[in-house]
C-alpha positions as CSV (number, residue, x, y, z in Angstrom):
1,X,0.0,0.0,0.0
2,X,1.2,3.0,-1.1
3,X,0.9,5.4,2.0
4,X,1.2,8.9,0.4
5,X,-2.2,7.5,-0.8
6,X,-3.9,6.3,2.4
7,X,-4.0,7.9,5.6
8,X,-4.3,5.5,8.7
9,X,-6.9,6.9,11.2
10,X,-7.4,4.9,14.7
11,X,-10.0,1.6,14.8
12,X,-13.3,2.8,14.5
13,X,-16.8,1.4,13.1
14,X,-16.2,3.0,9.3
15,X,-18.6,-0.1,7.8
16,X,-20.5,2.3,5.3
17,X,-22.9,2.5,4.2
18,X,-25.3,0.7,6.8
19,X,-29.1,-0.2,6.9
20,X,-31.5,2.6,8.3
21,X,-34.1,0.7,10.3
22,X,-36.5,1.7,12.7
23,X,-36.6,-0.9,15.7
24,X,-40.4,-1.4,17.3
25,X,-40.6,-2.4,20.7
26,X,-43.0,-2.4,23.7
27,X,-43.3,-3.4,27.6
28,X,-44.3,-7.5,27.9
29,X,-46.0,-6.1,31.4
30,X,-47.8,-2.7,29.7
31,X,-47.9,-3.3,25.8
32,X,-49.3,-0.1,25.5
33,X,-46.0,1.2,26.1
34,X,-44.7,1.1,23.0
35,X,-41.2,2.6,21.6
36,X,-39.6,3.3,18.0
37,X,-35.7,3.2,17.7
38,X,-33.8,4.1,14.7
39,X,-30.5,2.1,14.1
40,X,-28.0,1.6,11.8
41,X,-26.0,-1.1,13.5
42,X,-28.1,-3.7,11.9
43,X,-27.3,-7.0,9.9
44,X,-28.2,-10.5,8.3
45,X,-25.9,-13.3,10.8
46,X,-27.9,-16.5,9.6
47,X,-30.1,-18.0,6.5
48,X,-31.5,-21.2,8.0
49,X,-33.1,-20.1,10.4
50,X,-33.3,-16.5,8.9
51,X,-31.9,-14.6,11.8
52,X,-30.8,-10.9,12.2
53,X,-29.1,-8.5,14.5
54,X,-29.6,-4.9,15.9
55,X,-27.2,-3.6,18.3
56,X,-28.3,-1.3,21.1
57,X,-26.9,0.6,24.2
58,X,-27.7,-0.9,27.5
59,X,-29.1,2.9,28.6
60,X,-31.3,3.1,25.6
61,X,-35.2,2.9,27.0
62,X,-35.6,0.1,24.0
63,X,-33.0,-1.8,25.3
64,X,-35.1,-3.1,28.6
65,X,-38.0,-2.9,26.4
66,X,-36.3,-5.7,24.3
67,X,-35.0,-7.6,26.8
68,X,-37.9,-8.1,28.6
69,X,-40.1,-8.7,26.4
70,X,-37.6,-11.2,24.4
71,X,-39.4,-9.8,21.1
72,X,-38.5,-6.9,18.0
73,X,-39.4,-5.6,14.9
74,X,-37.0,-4.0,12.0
75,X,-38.9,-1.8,10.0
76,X,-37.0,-1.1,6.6
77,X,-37.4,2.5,5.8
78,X,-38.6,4.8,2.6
79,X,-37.9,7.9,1.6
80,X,-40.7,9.5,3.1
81,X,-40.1,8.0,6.5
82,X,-36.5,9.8,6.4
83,X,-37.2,12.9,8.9
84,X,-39.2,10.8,11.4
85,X,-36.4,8.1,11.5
86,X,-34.2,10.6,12.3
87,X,-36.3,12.1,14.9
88,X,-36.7,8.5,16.3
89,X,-32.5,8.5,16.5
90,X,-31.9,11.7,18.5
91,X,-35.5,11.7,20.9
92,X,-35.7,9.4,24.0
93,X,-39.0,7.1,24.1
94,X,-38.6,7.8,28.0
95,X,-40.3,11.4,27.9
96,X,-41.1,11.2,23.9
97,X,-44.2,9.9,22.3
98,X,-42.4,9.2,19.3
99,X,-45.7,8.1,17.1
100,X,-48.0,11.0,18.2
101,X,-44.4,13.5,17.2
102,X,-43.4,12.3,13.7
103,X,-47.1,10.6,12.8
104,X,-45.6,7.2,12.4
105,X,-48.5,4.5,13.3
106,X,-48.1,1.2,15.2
107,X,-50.1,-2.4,13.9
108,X,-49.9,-5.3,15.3
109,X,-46.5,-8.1,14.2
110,X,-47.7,-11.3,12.6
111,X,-46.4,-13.8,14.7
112,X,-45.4,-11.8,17.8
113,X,-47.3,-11.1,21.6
114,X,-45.5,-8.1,22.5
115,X,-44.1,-5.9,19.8
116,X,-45.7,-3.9,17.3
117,X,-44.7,-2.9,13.5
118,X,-44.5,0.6,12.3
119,X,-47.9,0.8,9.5
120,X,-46.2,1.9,6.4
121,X,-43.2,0.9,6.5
122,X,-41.9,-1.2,3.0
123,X,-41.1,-4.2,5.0
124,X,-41.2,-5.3,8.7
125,X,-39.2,-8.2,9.7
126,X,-40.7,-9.7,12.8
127,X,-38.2,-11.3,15.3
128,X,-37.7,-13.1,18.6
129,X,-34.6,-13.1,20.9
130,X,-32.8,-16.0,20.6
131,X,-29.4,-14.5,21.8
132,X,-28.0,-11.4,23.7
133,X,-23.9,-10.9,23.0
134,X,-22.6,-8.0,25.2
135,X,-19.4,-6.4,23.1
136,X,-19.3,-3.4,25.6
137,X,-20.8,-0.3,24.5
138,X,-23.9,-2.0,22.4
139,X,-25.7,-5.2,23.2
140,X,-26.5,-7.4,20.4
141,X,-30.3,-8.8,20.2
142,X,-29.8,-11.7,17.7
143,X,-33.8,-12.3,16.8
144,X,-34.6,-15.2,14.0
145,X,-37.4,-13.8,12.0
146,X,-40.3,-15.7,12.4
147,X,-42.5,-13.0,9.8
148,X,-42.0,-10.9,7.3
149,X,-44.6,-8.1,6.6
150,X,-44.5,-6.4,2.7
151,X,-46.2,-3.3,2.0
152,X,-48.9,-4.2,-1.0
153,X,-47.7,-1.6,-3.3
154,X,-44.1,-3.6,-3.6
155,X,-45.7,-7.0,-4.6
156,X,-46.4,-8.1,-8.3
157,X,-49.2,-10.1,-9.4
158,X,-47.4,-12.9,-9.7
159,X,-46.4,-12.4,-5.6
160,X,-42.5,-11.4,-6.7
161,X,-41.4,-8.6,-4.3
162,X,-39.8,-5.9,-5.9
163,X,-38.0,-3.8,-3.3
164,X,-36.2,-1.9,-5.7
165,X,-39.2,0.4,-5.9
166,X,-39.6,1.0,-2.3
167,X,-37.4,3.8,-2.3
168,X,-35.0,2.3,0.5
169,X,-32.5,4.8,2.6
170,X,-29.3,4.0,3.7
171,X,-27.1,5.6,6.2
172,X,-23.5,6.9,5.6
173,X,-20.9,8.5,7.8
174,X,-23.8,10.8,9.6
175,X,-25.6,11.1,6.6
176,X,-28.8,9.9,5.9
177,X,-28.9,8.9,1.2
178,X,-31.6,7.4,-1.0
179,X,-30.1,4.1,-2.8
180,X,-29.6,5.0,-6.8
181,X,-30.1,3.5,-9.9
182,X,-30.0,-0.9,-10.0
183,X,-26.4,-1.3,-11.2
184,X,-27.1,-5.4,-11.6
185,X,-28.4,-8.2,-10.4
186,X,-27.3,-11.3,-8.3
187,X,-24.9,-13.3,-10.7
188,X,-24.9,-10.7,-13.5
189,X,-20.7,-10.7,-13.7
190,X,-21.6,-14.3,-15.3
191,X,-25.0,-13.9,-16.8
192,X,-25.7,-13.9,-20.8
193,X,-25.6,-10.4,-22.2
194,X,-29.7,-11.4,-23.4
195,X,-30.4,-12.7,-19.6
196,X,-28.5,-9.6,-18.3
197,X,-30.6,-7.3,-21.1
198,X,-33.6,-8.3,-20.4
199,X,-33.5,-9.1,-16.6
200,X,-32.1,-4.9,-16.6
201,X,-34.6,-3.9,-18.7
202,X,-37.4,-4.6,-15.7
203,X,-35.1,-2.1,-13.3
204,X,-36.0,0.8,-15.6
């Protein structure tokens, strides 16, 4: 490596650009109290059984919210849900109503007791605690997805989900971006130039 090119900075969490989701939660005593956290320390960890991860600080209100109800929900977010989401990173859900501030509505999880989806969100992947790593600063909640909710508007008539159109956000060094145009597809590098053609031709 050529170091006139590079500068080295200290070890730090520069994974960009990360997921934007919106983590819905609620008491397993009081359901009613329900809570919305927006995170971008998120991630796939398993296919079989599909399982993901969301990494949260122990003095986060959600955090005991999570942990004691053993249940989550990652809500993917649009476009349009940007300046709630955002509002749901920097409020507290410990003196915040965050639904009745940013308009976001709760509905019930398929397949879950406690916590609640956000309504309108393009996809809500339903989860239970099956593990709880502590690193230090964040706990990881590794929930296996036992639902997944899809906003009508994003299925085809054949059933195929076509997220592409759902107007996704992403989140990069502090800064919230829209995802851009479909560059390829899974296994493209290797596809025909007709399959790649035509498969493409559907992104547009």
């Amino acid at each position: 490596m050529d170091k006139q090119q590079y500068r080295i900075l200290p070890p730090s969490t520069m994974l960009n650009p990360t997921p934007v989701v919106l983590v819905s939660c609620a008491e397993k005593e009081h359901p009613e109290n329900k809570n919305m956290i927006t995170l971008a320390w998120a991630g796939t960890v398993n296919s079989e059984p599909p399982m993901v991860s969301v990494s949260v600080r122990k003095e986060r209100y959600s955090h005991g919210l999570i942990l004691g109800s053993g249940e989550f929900v990652v809500n993917l977010a649009d476009e349009k849900m940007a300046r709630g989401v955002d509002f749901c990173g920097v409020k507290s859900g410990r003196d915040t109503d965050k639904a009745r501030e940013t308009g976001f509505e709760y509905m019930a999880a398929d397949g879950l007791m406690t916590a609640p989806a956000v309504k309108g969100a393009p996809v809500s992947l339903c989860c239970k605690v099956r593990h709880v790593l502590e690193l230090g600063s964040h706990d990881m909640f590794i929930g296996e997805v036992v639902s997944v909710m899809v906003r009508g508007d994003l299925l085809d008539e054949k059933g195929s989900m076509h997220l592409e159109k759902a107007g996704l956000i992403a989140y990069s060094h502090g800064l919230y971006q829209k995802l851009g145009d479909v560059l390829g597809f899974f296994g493209w590098s290797v596809a025909r130039e007709d399959v790649f053609r035509r498969r493409m031709s559907t992104y547009r």
